[in-house]
ROLO-87830 format. One record per residue (C-alpha): residue number from 1; x negated, y negated, z negated; chain; residue in three letters. Coordinates in steps of 0.1 Angstrom, whole numbers, plus 5000, padded with zeros to 4 digits. Example, Ala and Ser with C-alpha at 12.3 -4.5 7.8 and 13.67 -1.06 7.14 Angstrom:
2
R   nr     X     Y     Z  kette  rest
R    1  4877  5045  4922      A   ALA
R    2  4863  5011  4929      A   SER
end
This chain:
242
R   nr     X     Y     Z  kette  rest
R    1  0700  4765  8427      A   UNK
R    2  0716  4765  8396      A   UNK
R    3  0741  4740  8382      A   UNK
R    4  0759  4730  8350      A   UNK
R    5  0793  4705  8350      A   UNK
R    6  0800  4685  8319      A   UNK
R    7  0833  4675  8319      A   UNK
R    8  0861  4676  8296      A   UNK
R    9  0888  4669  8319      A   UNK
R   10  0894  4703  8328      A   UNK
R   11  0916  4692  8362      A   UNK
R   12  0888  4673  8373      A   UNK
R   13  0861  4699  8362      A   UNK
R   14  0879  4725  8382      A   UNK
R   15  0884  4701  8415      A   UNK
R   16  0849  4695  8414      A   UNK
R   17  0839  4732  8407      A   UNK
R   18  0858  4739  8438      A   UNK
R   19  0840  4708  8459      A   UNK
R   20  0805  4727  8452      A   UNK
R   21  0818  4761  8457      A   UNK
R   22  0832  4752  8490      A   UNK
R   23  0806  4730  8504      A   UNK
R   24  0769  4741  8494      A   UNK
R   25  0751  4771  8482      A   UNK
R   26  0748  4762  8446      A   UNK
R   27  0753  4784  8415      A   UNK
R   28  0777  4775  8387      A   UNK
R   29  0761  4790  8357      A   UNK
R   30  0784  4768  8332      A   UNK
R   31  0809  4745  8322      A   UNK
R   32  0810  4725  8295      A   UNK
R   33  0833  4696  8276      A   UNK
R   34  0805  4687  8250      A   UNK
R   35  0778  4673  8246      A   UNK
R   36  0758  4691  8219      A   UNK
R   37  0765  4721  8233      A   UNK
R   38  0749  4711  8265      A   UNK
R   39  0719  4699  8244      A   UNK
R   40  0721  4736  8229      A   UNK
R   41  0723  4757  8260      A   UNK
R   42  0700  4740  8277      A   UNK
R   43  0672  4747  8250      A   UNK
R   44  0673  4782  8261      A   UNK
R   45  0681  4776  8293      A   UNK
R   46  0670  4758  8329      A   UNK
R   47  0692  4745  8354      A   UNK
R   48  0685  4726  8385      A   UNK
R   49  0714  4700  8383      A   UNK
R   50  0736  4689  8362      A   UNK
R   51  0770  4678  8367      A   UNK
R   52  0775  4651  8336      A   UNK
R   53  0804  4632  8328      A   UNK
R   54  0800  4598  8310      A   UNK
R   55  0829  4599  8281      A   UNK
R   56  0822  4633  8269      A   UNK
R   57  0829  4645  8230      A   UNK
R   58  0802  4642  8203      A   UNK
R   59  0772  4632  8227      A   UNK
R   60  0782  4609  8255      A   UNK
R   61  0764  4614  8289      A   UNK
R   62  0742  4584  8289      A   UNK
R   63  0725  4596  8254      A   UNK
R   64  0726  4633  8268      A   UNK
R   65  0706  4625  8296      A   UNK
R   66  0681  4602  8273      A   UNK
R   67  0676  4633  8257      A   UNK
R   68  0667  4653  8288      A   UNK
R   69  0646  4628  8304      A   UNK
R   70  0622  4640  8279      A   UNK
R   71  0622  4676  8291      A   UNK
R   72  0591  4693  8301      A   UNK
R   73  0617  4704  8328      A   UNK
R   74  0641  4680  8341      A   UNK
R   75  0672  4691  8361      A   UNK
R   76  0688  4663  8385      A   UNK
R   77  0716  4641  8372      A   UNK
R   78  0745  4632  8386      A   UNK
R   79  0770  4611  8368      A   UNK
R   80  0808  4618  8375      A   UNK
R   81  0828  4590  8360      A   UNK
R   82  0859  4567  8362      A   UNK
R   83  0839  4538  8352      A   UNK
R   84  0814  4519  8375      A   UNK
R   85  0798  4495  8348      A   UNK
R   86  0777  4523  8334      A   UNK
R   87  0758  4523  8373      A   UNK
R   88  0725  4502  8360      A   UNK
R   89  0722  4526  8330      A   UNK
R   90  0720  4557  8355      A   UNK
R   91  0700  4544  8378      A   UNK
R   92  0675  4533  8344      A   UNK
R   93  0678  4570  8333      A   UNK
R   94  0664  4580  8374      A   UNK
R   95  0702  4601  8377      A   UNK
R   96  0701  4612  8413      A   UNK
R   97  0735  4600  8419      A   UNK
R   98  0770  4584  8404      A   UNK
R   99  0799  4596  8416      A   UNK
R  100  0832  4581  8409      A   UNK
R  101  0870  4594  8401      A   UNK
R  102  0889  4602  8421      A   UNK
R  103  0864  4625  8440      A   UNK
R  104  0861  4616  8478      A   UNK
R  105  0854  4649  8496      A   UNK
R  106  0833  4635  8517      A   UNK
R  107  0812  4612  8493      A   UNK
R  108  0810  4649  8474      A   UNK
R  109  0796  4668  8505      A   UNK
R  110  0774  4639  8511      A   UNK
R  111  0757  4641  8482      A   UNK
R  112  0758  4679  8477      A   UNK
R  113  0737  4679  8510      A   UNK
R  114  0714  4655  8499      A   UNK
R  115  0706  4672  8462      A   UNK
R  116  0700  4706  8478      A   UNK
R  117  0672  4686  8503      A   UNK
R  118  0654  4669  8474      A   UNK
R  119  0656  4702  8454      A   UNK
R  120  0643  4722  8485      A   UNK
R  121  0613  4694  8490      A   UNK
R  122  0607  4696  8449      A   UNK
R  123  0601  4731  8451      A   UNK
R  124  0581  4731  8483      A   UNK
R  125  0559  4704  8463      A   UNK
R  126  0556  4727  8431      A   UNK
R  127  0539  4754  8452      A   UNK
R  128  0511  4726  8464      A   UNK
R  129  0481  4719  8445      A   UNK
R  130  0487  4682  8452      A   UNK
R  131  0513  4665  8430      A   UNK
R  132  0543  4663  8439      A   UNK
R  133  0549  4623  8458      A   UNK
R  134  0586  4613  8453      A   UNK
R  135  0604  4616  8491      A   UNK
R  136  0630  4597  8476      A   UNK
R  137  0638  4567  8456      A   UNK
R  138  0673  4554  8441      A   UNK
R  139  0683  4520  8449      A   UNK
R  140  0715  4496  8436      A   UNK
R  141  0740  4489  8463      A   UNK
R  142  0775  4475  8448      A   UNK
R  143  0773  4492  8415      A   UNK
R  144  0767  4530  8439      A   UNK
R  145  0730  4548  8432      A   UNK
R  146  0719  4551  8471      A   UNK
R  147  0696  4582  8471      A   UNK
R  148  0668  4565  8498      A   UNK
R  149  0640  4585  8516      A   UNK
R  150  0607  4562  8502      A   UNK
R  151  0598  4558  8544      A   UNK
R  152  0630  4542  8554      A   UNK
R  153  0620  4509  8532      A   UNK
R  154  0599  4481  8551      A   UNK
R  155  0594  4459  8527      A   UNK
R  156  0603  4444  8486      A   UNK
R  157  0603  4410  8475      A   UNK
R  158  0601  4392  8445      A   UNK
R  159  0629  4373  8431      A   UNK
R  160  0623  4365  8392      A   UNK
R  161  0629  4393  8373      A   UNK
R  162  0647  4409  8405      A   UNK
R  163  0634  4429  8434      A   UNK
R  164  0651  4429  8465      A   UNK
R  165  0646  4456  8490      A   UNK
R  166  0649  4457  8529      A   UNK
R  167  0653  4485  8545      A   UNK
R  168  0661  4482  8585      A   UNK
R  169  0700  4477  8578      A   UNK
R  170  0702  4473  8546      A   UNK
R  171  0689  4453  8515      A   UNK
R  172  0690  4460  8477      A   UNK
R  173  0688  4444  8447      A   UNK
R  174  0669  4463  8419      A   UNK
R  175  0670  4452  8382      A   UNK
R  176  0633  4452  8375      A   UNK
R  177  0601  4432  8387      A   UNK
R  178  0582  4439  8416      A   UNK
R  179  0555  4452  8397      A   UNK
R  180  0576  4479  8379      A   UNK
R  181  0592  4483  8416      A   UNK
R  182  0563  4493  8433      A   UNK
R  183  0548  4516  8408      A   UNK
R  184  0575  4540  8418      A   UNK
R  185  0561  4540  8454      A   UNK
R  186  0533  4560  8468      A   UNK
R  187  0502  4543  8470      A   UNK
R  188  0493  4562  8501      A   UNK
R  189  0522  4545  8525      A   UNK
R  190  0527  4509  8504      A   UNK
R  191  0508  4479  8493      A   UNK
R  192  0511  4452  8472      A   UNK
R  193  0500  4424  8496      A   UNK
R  194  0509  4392  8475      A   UNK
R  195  0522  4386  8440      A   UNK
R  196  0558  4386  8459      A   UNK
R  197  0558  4412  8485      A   UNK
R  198  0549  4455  8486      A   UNK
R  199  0551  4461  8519      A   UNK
R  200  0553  4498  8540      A   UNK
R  201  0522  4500  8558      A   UNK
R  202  0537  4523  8582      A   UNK
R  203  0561  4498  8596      A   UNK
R  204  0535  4474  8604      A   UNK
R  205  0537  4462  8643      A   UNK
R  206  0510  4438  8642      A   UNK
R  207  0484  4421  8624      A   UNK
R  208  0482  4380  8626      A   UNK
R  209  0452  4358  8613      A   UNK
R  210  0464  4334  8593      A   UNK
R  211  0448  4302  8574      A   UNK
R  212  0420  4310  8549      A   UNK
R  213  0414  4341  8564      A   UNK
R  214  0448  4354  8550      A   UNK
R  215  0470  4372  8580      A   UNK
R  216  0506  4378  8584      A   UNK
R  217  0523  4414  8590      A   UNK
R  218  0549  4413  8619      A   UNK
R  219  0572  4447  8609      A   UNK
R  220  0590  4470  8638      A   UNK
R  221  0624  4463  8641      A   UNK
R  222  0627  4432  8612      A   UNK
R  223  0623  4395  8624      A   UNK
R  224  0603  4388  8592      A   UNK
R  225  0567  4383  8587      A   UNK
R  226  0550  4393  8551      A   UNK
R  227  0522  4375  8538      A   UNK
R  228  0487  4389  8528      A   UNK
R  229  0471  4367  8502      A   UNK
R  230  0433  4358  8503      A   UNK
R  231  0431  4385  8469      A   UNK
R  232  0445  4409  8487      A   UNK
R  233  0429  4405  8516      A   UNK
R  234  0394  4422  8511      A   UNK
R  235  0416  4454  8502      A   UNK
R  236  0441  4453  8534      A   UNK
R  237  0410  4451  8557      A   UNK
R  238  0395  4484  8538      A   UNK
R  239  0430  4504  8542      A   UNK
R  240  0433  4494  8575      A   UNK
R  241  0400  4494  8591      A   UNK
R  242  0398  4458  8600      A   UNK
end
């Protein structure tokens, strides 16, 4: 697994070079302090993750990883900055995680552990003929990118141009619609049941008749029903064989 840090504080790129040396299995193949010459390297070269500080000379981070979203290959991102207002601009640009200064050894091993799982599960996937179905989706929790598997959500609900997410503990609020939401889940575990509501159709407990033929979804371990509406309803009874 091979990684790049951008960073042109050079105390904090050798503190972090030491956090990854000591706690995963991951390859330093290069350091940099700027950003065209990260655009330049990486024209010749792939890496699996980069290491990308925000304030960074001649090319800040944000635009640098615009640019590499539109890789044919594209290396996980993980912001390391001092600032936490740039958080919603990550998580637009998919980074896999933002990590702020001062490091946290834990936070550090935490998410070191967690990239080399969704690398190991992307390159599982790339040796299947089926395309590859995200195991993971980033979600907004007081300005931190929480790295989520896509099975531990139960439900999303509208809220204007907001989508707020449940998971069993926890909820989220994502800076998008629903319908924007739910296009980054996979079809083959979630539903859009009503304008307002994607539900996880694996966490369905039980299936109520409602009025007008609708129903309502009971879902393990939440005290909270979801709605079917009657246009969804012809579609719900397919996928679940009602």
């Amino acid at each position: 697994m091979k990684v790049i840090i951008v960073e042109d504080e050079i105390l904090a790129q050798q503190e972090l070079s030491w956090l990854i040396k000591a706690h995963s299995q991951m390859e330093i193949v290069g350091t940099f302090d700027d950003g065209l010459d990260v655009l330049k390297y990486l024209q010749h070269n792939k890496v699996d993750v980069i290491f990308l500080d925000i304030n960074i000379p001649s090319l800040d981070g944000v635009l640098l990883a615009q640019n590499i979203s539109q890789f044919a290959h594209k290396p996980f991102i993980v912001f390391i900055t001092a600032w936490k207002e740039h958080a919603v601009e990550a998580f637009e640009l998919e980074a896999f995680d933002y990590i702020l200064k001062p490091y946290q050894e834990s936070r550090i091993i935490n998410m070191l552990q967690k990239l080399e799982t969704a690398w190991q599960q992307q390159s599982g996937a790339a040796n299947s003929p089926q395309a590859r179905e995200n195991a993971t989706i980033n979600l907004i929790k007081d300005e931190r990118i929480i790295v989520t598997s896509i099975h531990d959500i139960y439900y999303a609900e509208a809220h204007e141009k907001m989508t707020f997410v449940y998971t069993k503990r926890e909820s989220y609020v994502m800076p998008m619609n629903i319908t924007e939401f739910c296009s980054k889940l996979p079809a083959a575990h979630f539903f859009r049941c009503h304008r307002s509501y994607c539900v996880n159709l694996d966490k369905i407990r039980e299936i109520e008749p409602w009025f007008n033929n609708t129903y309502i979804l009971r879902l393990r371990d939440l005290d909270f029903q979801v709605p079917v509406s009657r246009s969804k309803v012809k579609e719900f009874r397919q996928l679940m064989n009602l």
